[in-house]
C-alpha positions in Angstrom: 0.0 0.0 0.0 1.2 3.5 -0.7 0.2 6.6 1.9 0.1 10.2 0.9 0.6 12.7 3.7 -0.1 16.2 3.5 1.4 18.4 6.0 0.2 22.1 6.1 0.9 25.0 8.5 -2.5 25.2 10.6 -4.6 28.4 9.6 -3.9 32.1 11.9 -0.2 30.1 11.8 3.0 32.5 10.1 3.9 31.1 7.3 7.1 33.5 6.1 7.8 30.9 3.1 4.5 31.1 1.6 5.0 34.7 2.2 8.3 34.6 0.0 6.7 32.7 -2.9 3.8 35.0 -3.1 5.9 38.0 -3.3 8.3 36.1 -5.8 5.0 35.6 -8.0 4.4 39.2 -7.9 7.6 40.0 -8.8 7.8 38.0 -12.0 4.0 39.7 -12.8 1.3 37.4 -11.2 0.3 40.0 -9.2 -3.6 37.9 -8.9 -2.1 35.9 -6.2 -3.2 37.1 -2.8 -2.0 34.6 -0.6 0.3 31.0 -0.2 0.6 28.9 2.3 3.6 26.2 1.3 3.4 23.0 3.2 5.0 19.4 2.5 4.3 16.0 0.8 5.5 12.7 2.1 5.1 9.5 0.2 5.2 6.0 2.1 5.3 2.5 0.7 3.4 0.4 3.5 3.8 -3.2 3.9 -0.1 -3.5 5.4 -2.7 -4.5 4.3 -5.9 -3.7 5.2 -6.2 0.3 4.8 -7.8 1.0 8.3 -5.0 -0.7 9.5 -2.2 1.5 7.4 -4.2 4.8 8.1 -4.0 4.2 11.9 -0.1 3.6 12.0 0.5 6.4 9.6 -1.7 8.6 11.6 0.7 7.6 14.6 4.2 8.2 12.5 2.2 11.7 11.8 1.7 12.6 15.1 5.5 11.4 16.8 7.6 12.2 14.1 6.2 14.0 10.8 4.1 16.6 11.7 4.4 19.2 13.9 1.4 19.1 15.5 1.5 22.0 18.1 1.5 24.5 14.4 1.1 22.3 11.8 -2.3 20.2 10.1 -2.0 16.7 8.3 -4.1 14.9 5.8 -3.3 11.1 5.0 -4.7 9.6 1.8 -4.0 5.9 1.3 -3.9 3.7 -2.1 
């Protein structure tokens, strides 16, 4: 099984590297964008089996290790 993980700065959160790409856009004349928030994707290659099973140890390797969870939000989709 394959897991997506989505890791995103949590909303009302600074996000100064979003903030560097959106000015960079305006800069090279997209001035439309308003706002970026920039966040991470981690790919895993699973050995479970069942997906209930998968999604509950990835949300654990989310919580101890990939996310930051005090400032940061997480999604997991798994194939």
């Amino acid at each position: 099984m394959k897991a997506r993980v989505h890791v995103m700065l949590k909303d009302g959160v600074l996000d100064p590297q979003g903030e560097a790409i959106r000015h960079a856009l305006g800069a090279l004349g997209f001035g439309s964008v308003e706002g970026v928030r920039q966040g991470k994707v981690i790919e895993l290659d699973l050995k479970a089996t069942e997906q209930a099973a998968a999604e509950a140890e990835v949300a654990q390797m989310c919580e101890k290790l990939l996310a930051n969870t005090v400032i940061e939000k997480y999604t997991i989709e798994i194939a």
